[in-house]
C-alpha positions as CSV (number, residue, x, y, z in Angstrom):
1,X,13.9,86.0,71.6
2,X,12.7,87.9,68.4
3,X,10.8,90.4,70.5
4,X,13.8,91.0,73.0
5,X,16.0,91.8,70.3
6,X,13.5,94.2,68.7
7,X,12.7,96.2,72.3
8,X,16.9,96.4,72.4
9,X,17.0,97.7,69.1
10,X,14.1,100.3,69.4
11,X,15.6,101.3,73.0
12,X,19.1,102.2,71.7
13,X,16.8,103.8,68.5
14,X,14.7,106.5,70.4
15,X,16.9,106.8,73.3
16,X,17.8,110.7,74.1
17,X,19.9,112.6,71.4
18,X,23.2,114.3,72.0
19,X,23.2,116.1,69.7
20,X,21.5,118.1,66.2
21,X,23.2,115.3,64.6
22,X,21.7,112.5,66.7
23,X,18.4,114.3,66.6
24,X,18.4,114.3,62.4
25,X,18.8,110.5,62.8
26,X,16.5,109.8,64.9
27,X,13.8,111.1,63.8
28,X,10.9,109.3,63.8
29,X,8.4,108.5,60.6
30,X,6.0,111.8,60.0
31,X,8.3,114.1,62.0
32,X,9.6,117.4,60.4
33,X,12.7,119.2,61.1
34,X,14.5,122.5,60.2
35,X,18.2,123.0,61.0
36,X,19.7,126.4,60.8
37,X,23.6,125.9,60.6
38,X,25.9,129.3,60.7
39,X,29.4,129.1,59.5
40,X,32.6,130.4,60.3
41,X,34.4,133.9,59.0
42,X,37.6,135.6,59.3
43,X,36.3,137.4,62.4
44,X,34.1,136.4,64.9
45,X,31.0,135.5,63.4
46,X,28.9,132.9,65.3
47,X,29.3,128.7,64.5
48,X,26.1,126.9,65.7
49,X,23.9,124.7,64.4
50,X,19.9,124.6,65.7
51,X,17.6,122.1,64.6
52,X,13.5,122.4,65.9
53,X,11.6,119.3,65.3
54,X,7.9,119.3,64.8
55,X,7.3,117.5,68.3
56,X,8.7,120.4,70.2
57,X,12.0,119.3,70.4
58,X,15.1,122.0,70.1
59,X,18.6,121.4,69.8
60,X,21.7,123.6,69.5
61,X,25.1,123.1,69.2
62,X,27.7,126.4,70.0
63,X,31.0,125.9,68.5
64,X,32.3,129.3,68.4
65,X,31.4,132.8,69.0
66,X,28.3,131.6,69.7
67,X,25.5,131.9,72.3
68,X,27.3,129.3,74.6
69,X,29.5,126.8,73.3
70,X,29.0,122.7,73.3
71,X,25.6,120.8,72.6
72,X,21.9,121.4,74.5
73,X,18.6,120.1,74.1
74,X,15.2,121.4,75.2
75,X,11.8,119.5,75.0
76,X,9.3,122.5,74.3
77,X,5.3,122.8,74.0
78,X,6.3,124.7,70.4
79,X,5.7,121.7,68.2
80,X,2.7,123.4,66.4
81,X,4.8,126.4,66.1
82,X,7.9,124.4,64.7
83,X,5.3,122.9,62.2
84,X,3.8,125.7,61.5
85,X,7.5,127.0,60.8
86,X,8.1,124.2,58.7
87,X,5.1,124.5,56.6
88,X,5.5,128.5,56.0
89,X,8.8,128.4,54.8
90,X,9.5,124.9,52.9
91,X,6.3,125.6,50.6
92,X,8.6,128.9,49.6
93,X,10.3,128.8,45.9
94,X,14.2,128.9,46.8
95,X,17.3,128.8,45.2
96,X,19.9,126.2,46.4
97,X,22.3,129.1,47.3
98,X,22.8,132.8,47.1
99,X,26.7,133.3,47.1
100,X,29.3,135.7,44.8
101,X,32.2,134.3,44.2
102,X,34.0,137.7,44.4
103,X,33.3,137.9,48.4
104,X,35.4,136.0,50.3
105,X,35.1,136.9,53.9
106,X,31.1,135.8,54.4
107,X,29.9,133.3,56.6
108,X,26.7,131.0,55.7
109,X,23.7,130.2,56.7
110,X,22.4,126.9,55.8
111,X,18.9,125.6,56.1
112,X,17.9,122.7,55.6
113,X,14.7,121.2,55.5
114,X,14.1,117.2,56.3
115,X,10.7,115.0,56.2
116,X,11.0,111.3,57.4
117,X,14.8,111.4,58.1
118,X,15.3,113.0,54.5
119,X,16.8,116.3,53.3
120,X,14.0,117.3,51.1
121,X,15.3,121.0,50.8
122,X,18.5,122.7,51.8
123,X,19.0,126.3,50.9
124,X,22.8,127.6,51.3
125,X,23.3,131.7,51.8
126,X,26.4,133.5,51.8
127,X,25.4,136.6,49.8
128,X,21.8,138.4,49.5
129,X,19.2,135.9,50.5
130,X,16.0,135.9,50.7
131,X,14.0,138.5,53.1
132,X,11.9,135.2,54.4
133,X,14.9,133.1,55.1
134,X,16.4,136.2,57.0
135,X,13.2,136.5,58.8
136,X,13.3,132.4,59.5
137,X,16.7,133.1,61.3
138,X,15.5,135.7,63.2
139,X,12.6,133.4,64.4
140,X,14.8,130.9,65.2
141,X,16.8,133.3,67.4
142,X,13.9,134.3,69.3
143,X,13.2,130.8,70.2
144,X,16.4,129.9,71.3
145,X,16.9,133.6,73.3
146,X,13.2,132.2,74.6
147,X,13.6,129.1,76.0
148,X,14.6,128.6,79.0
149,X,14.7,124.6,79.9
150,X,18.2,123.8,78.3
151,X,19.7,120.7,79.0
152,X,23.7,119.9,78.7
153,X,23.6,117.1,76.3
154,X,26.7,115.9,77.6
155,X,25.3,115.7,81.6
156,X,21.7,115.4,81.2
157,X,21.8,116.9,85.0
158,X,23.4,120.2,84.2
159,X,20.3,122.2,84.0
160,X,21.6,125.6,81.7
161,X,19.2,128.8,81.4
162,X,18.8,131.0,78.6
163,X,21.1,133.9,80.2
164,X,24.0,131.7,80.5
């Protein structure tokens, strides 16, 4: 009976994730994840969040203005590459955020930075961030404009390309 209840529980545990939320807690011991989250302005300034995990696994979540809006997944062969990311920029010396109080109308970028279901770093930017966390973004943008495999979290059937 023990061993039933534990396949039950570790079915429901690693099942498929819905979304970059249900991706952060699932991940598994020894995985590594960066989540890129943009915030909202006055205007229309993109709202998304995208998380890469270091077994090749990609989310994103559109919520406004953004590429396309509601919650995709994509199982990739770029785990090396998301480690690699991970590695490069979370051995990096950052503040914990880059703002000026006197701006009002910015959006942020937030990254944070998880090892073992933990956020070991998160970095928030409004104002004048680092060149290598504005290169990190623009990585990240290159992976999502590259991939092509989405999957509509919501109808794991809806197959979605990257030119929708």
């Amino acid at each position: 009976m023990k061993k039933l209840i534990y396949v039950v529980l570790a079915l429901g545990i690693f099942g498929g994730c819905k979304s970059p939320e249900q991706a952060i807690e699932k991940v598994q011991e020894s995985q590594f994840l960066i989540t890129m989250e943009r915030t909202a302005c006055f205007g229309k300034c993109p709202v998304d969040e995208t998380t890469l995990s270091s077994d090749g696994q990609l989310w994103y979540k559109g919520v406004q203005f953004s590429i396309v809006d509601g919650s995709y997944y994509s199982n990739t062969d770029k785990g090396d590459y998301f480690q690699e990311l991970y590695d490069t920029y979370f051995s990096m010396d950052y503040q914990d955020e880059y703002d000026d109080p006197y701006i009002s109308d910015m959006p942020s970028t937030i990254f944070s930075f998880y090892k073992d279901n933990v956020v070991v770093k998160k970095v928030i930017i409004r104002v004048d961030g680092p060149s290598e966390l504005r290169e990190l973004e623009g990585k990240i943008k290159a992976i999502l404009k590259e991939t092509s495999n989405w999957v509509d979290s919501t109808n794991p059937r809806m197959q979605h390309s990257k030119d929708r």
